[in-house]
DRENDO-1510 file (C-alpha; in Angstrom, 1 decimal, always signed):
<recs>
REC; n; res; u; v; w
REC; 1; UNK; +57.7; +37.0; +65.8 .
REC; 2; UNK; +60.5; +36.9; +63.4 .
REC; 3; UNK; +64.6; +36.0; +64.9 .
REC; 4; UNK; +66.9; +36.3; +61.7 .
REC; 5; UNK; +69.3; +33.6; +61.4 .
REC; 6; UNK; +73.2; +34.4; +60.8 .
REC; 7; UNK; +74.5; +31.4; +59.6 .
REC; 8; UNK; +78.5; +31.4; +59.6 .
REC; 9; UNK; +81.1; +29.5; +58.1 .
REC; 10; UNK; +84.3; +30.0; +57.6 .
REC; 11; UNK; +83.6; +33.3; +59.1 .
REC; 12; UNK; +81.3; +34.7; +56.9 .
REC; 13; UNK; +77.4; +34.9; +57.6 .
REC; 14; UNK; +75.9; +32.0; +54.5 .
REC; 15; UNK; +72.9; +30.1; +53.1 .
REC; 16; UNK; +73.0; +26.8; +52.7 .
REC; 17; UNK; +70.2; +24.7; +51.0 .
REC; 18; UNK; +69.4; +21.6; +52.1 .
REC; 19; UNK; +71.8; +21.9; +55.2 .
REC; 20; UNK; +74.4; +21.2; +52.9 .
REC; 21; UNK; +75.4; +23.5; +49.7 .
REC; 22; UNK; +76.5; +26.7; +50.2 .
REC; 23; UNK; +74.3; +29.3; +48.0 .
REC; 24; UNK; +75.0; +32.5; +49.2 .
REC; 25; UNK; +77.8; +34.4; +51.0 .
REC; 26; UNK; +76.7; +37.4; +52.4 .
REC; 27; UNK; +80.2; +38.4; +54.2 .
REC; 28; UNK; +80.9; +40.0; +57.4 .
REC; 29; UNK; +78.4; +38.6; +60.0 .
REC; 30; UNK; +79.1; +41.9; +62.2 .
REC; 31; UNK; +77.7; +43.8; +59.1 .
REC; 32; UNK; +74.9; +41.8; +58.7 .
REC; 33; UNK; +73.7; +42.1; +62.7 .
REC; 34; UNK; +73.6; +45.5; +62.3 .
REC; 35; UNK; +71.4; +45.1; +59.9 .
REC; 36; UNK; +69.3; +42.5; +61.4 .
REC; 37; UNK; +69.0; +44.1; +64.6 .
REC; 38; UNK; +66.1; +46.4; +64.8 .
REC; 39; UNK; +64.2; +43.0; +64.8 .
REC; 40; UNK; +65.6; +42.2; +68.2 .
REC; 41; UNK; +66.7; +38.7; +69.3 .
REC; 42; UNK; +69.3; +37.5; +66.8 .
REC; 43; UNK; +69.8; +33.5; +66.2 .
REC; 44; UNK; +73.5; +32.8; +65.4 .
REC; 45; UNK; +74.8; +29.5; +64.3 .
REC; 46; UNK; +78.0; +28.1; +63.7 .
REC; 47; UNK; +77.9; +26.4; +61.0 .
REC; 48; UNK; +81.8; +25.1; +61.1 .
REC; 49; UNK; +80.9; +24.4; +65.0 .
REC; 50; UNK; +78.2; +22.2; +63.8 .
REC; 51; UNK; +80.2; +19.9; +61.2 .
REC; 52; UNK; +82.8; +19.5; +63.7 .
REC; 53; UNK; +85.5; +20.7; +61.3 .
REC; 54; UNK; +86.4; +24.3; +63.0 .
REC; 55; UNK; +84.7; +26.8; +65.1 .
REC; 56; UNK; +84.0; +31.0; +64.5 .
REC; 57; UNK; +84.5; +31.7; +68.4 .
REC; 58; UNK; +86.1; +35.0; +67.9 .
REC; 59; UNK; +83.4; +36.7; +65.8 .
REC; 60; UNK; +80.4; +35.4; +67.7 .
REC; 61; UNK; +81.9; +36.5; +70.6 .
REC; 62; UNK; +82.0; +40.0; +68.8 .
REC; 63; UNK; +78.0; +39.4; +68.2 .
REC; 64; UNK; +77.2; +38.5; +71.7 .
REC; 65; UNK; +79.1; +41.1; +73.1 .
REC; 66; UNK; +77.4; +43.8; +71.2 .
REC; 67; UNK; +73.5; +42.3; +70.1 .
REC; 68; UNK; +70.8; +39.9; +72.1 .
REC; 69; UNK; +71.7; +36.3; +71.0 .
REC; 70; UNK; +70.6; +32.8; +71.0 .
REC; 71; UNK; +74.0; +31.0; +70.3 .
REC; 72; UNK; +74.1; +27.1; +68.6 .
REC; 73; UNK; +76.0; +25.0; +66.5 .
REC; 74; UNK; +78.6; +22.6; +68.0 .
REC; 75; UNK; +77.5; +22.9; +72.1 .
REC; 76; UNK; +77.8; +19.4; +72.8 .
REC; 77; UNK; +78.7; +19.6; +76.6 .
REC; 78; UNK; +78.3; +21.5; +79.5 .
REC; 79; UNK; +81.3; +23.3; +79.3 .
REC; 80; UNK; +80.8; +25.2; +75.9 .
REC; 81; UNK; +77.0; +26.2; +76.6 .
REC; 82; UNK; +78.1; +27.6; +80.2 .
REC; 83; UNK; +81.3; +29.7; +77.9 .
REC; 84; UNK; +78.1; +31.3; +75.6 .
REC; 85; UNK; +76.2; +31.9; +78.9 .
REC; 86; UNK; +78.7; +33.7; +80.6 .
REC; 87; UNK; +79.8; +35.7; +77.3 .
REC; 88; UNK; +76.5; +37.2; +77.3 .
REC; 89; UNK; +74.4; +34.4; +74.9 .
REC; 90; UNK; +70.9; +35.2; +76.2 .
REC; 91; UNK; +70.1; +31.7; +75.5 .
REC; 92; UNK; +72.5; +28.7; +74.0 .
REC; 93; UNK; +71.2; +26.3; +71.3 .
REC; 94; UNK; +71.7; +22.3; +71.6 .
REC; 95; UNK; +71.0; +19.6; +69.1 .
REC; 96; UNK; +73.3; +16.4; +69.0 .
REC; 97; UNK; +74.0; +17.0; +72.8 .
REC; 98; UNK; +70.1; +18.1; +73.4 .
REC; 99; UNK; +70.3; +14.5; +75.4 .
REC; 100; UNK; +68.3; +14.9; +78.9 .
REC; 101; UNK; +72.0; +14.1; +80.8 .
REC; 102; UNK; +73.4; +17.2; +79.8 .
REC; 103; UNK; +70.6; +19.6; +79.8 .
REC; 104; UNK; +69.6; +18.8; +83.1 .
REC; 105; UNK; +73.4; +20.5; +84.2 .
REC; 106; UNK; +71.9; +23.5; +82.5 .
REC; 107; UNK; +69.2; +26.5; +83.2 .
REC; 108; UNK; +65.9; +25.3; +81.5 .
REC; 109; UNK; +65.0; +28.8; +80.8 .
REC; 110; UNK; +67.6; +29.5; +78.6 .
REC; 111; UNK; +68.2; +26.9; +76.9 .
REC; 112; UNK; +66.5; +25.6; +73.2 .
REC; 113; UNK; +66.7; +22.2; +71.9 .
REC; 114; UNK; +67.5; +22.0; +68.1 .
REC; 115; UNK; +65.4; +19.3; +66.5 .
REC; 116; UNK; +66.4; +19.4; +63.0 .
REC; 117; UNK; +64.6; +16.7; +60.9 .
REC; 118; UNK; +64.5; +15.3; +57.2 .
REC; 119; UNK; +61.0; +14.5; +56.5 .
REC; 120; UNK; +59.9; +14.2; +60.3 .
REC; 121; UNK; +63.1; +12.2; +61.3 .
REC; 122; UNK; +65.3; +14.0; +63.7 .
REC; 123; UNK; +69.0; +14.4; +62.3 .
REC; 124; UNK; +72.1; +15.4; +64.0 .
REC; 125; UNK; +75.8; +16.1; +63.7 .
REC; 126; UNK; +75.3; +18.8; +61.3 .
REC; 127; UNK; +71.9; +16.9; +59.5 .
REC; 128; UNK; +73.9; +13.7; +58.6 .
REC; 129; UNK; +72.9; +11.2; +61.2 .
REC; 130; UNK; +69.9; +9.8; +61.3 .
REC; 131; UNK; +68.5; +9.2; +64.9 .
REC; 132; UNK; +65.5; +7.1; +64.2 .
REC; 133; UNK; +63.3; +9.3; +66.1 .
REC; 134; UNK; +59.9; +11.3; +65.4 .
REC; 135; UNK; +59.9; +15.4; +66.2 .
REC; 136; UNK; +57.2; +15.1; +68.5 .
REC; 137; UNK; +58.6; +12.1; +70.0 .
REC; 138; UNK; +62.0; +13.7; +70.7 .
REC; 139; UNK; +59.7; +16.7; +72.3 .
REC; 140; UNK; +58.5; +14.5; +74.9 .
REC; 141; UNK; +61.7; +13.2; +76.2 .
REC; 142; UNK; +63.0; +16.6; +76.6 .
REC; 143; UNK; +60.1; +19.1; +77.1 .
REC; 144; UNK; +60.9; +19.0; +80.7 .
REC; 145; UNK; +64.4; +20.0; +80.2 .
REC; 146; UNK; +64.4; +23.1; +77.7 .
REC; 147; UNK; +62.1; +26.1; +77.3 .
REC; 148; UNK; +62.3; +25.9; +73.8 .
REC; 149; UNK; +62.5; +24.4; +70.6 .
REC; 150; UNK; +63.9; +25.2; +67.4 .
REC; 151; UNK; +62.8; +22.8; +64.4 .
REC; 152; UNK; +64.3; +23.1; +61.3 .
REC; 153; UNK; +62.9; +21.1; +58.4 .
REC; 154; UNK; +65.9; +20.7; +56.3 .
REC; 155; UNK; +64.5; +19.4; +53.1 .
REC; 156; UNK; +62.9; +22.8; +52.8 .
REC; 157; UNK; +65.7; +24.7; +53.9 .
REC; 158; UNK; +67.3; +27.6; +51.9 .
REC; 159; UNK; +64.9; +26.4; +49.1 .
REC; 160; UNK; +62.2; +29.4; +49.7 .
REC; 161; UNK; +59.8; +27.1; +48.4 .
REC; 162; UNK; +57.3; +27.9; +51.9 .
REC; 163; UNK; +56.6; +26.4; +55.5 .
REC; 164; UNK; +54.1; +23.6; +55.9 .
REC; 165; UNK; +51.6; +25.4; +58.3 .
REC; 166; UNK; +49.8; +21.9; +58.8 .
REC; 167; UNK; +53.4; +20.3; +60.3 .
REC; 168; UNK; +54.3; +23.5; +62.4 .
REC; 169; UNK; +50.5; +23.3; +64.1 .
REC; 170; UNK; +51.1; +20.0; +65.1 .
REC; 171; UNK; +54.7; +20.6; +66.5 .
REC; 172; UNK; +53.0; +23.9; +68.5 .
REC; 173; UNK; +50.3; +21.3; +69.8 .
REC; 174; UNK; +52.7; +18.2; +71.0 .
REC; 175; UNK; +55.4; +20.9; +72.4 .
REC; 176; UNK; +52.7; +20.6; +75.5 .
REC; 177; UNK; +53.1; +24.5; +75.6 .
REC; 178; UNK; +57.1; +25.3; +75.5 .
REC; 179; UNK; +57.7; +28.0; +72.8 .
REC; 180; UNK; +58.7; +26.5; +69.4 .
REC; 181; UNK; +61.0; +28.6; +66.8 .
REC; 182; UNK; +60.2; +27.1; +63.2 .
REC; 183; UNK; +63.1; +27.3; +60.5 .
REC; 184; UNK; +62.9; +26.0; +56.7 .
REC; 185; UNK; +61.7; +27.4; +53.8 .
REC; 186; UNK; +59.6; +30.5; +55.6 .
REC; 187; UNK; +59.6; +32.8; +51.9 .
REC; 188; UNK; +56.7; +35.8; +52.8 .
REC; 189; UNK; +55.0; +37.7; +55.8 .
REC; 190; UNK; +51.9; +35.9; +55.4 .
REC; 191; UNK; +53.9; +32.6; +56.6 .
REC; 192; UNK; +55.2; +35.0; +59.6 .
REC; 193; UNK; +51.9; +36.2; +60.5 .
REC; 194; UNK; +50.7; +32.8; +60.6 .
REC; 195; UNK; +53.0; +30.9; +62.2 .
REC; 196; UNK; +52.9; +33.4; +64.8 .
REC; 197; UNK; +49.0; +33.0; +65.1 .
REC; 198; UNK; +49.7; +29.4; +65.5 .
REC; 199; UNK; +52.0; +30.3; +68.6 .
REC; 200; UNK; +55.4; +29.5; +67.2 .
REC; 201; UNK; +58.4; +32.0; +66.2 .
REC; 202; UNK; +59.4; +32.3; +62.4 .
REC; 203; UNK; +63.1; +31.9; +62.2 .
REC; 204; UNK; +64.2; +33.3; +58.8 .
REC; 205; UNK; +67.6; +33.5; +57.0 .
REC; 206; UNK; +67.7; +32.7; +53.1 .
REC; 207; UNK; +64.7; +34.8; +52.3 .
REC; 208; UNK; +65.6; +37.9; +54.0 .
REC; 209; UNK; +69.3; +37.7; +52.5 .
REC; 210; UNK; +67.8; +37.8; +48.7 .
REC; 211; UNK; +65.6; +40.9; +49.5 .
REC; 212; UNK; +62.5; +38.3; +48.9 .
REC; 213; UNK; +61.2; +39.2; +52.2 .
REC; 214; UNK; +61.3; +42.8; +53.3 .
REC; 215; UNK; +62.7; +43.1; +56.5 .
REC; 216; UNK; +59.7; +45.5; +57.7 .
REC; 217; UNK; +57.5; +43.3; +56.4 .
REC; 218; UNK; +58.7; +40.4; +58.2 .
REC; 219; UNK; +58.6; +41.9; +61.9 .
REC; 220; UNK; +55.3; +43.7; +61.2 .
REC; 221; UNK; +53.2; +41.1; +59.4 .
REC; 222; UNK; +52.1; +40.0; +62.7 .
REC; 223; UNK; +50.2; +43.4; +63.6 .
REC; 224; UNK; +46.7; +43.7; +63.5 .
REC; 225; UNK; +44.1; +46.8; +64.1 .
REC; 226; UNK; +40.7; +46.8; +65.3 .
REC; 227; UNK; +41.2; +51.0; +64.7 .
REC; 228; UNK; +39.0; +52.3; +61.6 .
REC; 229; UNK; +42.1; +53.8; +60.3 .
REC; 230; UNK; +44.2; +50.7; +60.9 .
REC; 231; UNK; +46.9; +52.6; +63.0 .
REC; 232; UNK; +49.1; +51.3; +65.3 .
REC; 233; UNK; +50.0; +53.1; +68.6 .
REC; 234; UNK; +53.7; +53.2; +68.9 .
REC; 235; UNK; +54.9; +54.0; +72.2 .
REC; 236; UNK; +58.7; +55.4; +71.7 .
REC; 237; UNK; +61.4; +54.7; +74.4 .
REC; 238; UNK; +64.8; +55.7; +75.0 .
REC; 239; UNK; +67.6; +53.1; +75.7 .
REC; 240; UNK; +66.8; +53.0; +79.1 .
REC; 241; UNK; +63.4; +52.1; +78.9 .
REC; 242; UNK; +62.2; +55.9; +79.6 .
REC; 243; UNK; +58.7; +56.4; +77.8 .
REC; 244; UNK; +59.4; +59.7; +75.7 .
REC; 245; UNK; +56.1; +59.9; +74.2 .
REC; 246; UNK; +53.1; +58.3; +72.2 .
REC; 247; UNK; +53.2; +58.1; +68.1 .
REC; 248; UNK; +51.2; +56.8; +65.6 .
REC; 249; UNK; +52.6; +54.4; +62.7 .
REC; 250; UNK; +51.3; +52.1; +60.0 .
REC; 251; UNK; +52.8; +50.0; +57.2 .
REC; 252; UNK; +54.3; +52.4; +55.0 .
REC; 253; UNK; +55.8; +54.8; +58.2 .
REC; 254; UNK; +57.0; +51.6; +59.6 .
REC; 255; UNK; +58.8; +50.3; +56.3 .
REC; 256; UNK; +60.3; +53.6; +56.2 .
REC; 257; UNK; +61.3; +53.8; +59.6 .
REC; 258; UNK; +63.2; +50.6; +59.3 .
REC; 259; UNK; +64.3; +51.7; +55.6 .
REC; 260; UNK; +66.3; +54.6; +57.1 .
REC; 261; UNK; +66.6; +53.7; +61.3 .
REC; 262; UNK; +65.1; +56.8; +62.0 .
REC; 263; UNK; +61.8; +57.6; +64.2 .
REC; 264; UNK; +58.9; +57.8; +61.2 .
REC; 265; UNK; +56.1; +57.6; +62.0 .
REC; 266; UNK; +52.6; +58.5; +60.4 .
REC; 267; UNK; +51.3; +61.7; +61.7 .
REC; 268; UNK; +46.8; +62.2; +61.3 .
REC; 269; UNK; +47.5; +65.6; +59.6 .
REC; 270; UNK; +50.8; +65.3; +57.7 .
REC; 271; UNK; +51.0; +61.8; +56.7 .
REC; 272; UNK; +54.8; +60.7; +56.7 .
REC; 273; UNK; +56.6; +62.1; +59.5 .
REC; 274; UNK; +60.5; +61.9; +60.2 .
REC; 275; UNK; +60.7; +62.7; +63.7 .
REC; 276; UNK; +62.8; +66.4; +64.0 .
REC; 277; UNK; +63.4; +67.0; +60.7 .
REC; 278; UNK; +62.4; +70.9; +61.5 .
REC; 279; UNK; +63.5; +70.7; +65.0 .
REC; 280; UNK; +66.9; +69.1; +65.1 .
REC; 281; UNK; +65.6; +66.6; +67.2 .
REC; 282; UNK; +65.9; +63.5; +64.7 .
REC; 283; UNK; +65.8; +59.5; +66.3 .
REC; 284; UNK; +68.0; +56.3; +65.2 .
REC; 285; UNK; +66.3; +53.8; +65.2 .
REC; 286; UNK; +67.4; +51.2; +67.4 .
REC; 287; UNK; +64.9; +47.9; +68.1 .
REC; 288; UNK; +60.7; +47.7; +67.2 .
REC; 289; UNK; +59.1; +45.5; +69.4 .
REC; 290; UNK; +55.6; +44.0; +69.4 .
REC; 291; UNK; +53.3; +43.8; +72.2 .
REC; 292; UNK; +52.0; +40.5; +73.0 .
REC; 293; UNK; +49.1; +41.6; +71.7 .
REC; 294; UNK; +50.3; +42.5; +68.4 .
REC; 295; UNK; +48.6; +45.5; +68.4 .
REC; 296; UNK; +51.0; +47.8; +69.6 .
REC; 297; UNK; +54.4; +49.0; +68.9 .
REC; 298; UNK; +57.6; +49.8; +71.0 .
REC; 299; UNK; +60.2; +51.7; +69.2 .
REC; 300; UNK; +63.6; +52.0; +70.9 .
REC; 301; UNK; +65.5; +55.3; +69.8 .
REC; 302; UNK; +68.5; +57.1; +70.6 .
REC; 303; UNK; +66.9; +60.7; +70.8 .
REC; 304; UNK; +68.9; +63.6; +69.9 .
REC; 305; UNK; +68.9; +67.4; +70.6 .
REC; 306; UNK; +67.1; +68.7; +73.7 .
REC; 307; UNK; +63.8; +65.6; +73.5 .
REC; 308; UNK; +60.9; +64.2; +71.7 .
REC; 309; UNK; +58.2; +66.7; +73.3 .
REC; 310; UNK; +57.6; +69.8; +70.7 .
REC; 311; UNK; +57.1; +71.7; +73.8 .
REC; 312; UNK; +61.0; +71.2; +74.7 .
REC; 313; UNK; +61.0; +68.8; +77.2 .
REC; 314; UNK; +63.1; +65.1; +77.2 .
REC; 315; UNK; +59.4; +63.5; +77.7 .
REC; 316; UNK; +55.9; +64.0; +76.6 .
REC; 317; UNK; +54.8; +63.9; +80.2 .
REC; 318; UNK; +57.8; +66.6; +81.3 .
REC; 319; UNK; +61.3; +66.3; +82.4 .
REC; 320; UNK; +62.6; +63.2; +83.4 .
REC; 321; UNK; +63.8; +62.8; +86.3 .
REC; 322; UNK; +66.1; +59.9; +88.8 .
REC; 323; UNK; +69.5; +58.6; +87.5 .
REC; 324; UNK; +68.9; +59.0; +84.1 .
REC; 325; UNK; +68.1; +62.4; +84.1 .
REC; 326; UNK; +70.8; +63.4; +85.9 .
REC; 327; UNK; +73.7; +61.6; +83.7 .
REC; 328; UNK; +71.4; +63.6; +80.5 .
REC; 329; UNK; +72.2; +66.8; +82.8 .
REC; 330; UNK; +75.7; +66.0; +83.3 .
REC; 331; UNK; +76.4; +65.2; +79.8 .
REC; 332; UNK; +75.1; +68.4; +78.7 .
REC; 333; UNK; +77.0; +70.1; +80.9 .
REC; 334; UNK; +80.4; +68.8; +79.9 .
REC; 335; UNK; +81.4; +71.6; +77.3 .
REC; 336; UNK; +78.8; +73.8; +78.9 .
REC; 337; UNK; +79.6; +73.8; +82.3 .
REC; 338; UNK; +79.8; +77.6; +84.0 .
REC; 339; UNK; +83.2; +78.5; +84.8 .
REC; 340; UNK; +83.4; +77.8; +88.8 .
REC; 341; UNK; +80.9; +75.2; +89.3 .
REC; 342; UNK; +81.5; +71.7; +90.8 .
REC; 343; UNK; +81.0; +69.8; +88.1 .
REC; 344; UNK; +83.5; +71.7; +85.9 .
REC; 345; UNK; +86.0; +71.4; +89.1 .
REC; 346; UNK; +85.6; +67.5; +88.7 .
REC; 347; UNK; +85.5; +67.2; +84.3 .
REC; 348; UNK; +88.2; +69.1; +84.5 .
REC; 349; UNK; +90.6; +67.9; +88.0 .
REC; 350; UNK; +90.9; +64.0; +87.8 .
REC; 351; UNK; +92.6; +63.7; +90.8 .
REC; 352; UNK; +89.8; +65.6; +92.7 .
REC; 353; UNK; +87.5; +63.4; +91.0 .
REC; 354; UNK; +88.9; +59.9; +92.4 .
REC; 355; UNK; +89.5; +61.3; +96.0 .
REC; 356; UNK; +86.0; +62.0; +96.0 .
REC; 357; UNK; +85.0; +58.4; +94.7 .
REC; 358; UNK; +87.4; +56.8; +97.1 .
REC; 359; UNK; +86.2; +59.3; +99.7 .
REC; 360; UNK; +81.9; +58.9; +99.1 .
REC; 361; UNK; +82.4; +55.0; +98.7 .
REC; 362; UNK; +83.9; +54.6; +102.3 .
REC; 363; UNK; +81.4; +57.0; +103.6 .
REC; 364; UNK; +78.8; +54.4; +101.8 .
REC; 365; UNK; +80.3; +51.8; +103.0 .
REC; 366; UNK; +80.3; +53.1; +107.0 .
REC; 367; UNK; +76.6; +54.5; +106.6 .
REC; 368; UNK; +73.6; +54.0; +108.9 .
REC; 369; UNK; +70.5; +52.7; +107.6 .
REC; 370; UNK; +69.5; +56.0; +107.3 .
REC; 371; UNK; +72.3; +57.8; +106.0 .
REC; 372; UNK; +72.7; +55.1; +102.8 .
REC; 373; UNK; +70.4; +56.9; +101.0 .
REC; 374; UNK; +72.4; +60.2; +100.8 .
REC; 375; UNK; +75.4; +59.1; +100.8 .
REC; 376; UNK; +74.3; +56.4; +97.6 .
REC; 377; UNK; +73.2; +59.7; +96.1 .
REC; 378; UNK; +76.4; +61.3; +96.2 .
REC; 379; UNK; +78.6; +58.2; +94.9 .
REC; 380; UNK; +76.3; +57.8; +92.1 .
REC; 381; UNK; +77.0; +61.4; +91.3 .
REC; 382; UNK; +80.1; +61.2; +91.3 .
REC; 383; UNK; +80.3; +58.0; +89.4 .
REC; 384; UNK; +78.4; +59.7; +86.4 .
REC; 385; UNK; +80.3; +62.5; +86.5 .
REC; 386; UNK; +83.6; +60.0; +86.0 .
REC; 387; UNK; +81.3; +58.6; +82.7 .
REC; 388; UNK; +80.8; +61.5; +81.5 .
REC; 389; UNK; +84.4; +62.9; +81.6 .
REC; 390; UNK; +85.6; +59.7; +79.9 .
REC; 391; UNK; +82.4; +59.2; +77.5 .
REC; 392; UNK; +80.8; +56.6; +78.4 .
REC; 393; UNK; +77.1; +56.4; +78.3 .
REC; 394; UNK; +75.1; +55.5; +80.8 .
REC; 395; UNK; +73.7; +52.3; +78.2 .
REC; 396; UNK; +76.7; +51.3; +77.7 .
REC; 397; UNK; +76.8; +50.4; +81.5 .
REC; 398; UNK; +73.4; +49.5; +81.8 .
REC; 399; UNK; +74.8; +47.1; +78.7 .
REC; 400; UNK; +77.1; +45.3; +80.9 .
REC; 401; UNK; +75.2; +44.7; +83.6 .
REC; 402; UNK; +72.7; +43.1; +81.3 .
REC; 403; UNK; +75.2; +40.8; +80.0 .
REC; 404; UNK; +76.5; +40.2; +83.4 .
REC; 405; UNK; +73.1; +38.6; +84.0 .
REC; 406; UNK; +73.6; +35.9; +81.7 .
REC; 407; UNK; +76.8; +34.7; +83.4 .
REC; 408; UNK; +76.5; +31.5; +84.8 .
REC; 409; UNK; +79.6; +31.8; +86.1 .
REC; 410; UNK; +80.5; +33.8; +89.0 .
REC; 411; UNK; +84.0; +34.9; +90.6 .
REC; 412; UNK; +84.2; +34.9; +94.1 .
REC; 413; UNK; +84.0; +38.5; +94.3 .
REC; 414; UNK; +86.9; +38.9; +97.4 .
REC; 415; UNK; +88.3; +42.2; +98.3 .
REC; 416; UNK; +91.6; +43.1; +96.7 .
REC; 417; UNK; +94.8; +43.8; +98.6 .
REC; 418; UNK; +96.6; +47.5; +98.4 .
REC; 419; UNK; +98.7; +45.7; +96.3 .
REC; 420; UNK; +96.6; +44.2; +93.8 .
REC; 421; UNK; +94.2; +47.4; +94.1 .
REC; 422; UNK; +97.3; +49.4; +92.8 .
REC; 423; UNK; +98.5; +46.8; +90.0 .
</recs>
């Protein structure tokens, strides 16, 4: 699996060769997320962060408010790794302070030591220390306290020159099974596809910011077929995780696809296909997954127009139905609604509106065992009925919660007085 590295200094997203020049400026790291995206899991490091001379807190905060992150580069306490957790990081990235006192204050499962070496030596503070110690001896001091590793080999860095397959198989086989991330001169898919055979994760930067490596190429080099026609089943989701249907794609539909962050995919009778192009029901393109299999493909979209079924329907199995559904029914209905009905009486009254959320929470709140059901049913309506009239999506709040989980964190969560209710 590839994670594309945004290196930033000075608040720009760079490549640096060696861990030290500065080759390439690339500009707004925001810009070049949105880019990297579709890939999934986004590595950010702060490069100013790491040299100790300044920090770029403002715009990763931007990138882990808005994009899956693993956040490193100048975490050397507890402090600033529990700040990236509860900003949303999905995982924070030590090196100098990857020291068995610290990480033991943290969650294992989220956390990745950086072992960043010069010809198998681990370095740190920013690659100009020397500590004295071998990569796979560093692994076994700390192996119990991580569940990952990232290990950069720095001569080889920025330099496109290739990985050494033989070093990142032994690093797989002495990290005694926690998942390593390799980094350092990874130039083609083939290096992707086999570093991922070995059991490791390709982390790539300078490569993908010269257009060397294709960014299609890079997250699908790790597919395989064992179909005559060397297809891939693509199973397409919506941002919720809804199944909408079952496609077909292979290397050119998925290059495409990625080209232009629409749904292609390859169709058995009309070759490339751009999902709605006749019926108005077109797909951006939002994340491609890989089974862990590597033989199947998950494509997140945003669908459009009335769903991905030919025969009209949101699903290939029917209408969908539970919350989802209705906030897709509800949202249709918001400059459709038929004169008279309830849910025009609440789009367009906001006062009703909030005496019936303050009215349906209390009733929640007072309920039986068995009258929580109904009652949860009717606050959830009218709490996507508020979304809707202020246009918010339903994502966006399943967004937040997501990032909520990844709070260490947590406030103590006590009622409000009248008065601070009404501040």
């Amino acid at each position: 699996m590839i994670i594309p590295s945004i290196d930033i200094m000075g608040g720009c997203a760079v490549q640096l060769v060696g861990g030290r020049e500065k080759v390439l400026d690339a500009g707004d790291p925001v810009s070049v997320a949105e880019h990297f995206a579709v890939a999934g899991e986004l590595a950010v490091i702060d490069l100013d962060g790491a040299f100790g001379r300044g920090d770029n807190t403002a715009i990763i905060h931007e990138l882990v408010r808005r994009f899956p992150c693993r956040v490193g580069g100048g975490i050397r306490d507890v402090e600033t790794a529990r700040k990236w957790f509860d900003a949303g990081a999905t995982r924070v990235i030590l090196g100098t302070a990857a020291v068995p006192e610290i990480l033991s204050q943290l969650p294992a499962q989220r956390v990745i030591a950086a072992l960043d070496a010069v010809e198998g030596e681990v370095v740190v503070d920013g690659w100009r220390r020397p500590t004295g110690w071998g990569i796979l001896e560093r692994m076994a001091k700390l192996k119990g306290f991580v569940n990952g590793f990232l290990v950069t080999f720095v001569e080889r860095e920025g330099r496109m020159g290739g990985v050494d397959l033989d070093r990142v198989a032994e690093v797989v086989a002495g990290s005694d099974k926690v998942r390593v991330t390799v980094a350092g001169g990874i130039t083609t898919g083939q290096e992707i596809a086999a570093i991922d055979r070995l059991g490791a994760d390709a982390q790539v930067g300078m490569a993908l910011y010269t257009g060397h490596l294709n960014l299609a190429e890079a997250i699908a080099s790790p597919l395989r077929s064992d179909r005559p026609d060397g297809l891939w089943p693509t199973v397409v989701v919506d941002r919720c995780g809804l199944a909408l249907g079952l496609a077909w794609s292979n290397s050119k539909s998925v290059r495409e696809a990625i080209r232009i962050r629409r749904g292609v995919y390859h169709s058995r009778f009309r070759g490339l296909w751009v999902k709605g192009m006749s019926s108005g029901n077109t797909q951006e393109l939002l994340r491609v997954d890989l089974d862990c299999d590597r033989d199947t493909l998950r494509f997140t979209v945003n669908q459009q127009g009335s769903g991905f079924c030919h025969t009209g329907t949101r699903t290939c199995w029917g209408e969908a139905g539970g919350i989802s559904a209705l906030f897709h029914r509800l949202e249709a209905r918001c400059h459709a609604a038929p004169e008279g009905s309830y849910t025009r009486r609440l789009l367009g009254d906001p006062q009703l509106l909030a005496a019936k959320l303050t009215e349906e929470a209390a009733e929640l709140s007072m309920a039986s065992r068995e009258e929580v059901i109904a009652e949860a049913a009717d606050l959830i309506y009218f709490v996507l009925v508020a979304m809707v009239r202020a246009g918010v999506k339903l994502r966006d709040v399943e967004a937040e919660l997501n990032r909520r989980s990844f709070r260490l964190s947590r406030r103590p969560g006590n009622a409000k007085t009248s008065v601070e209710g009404n501040q």
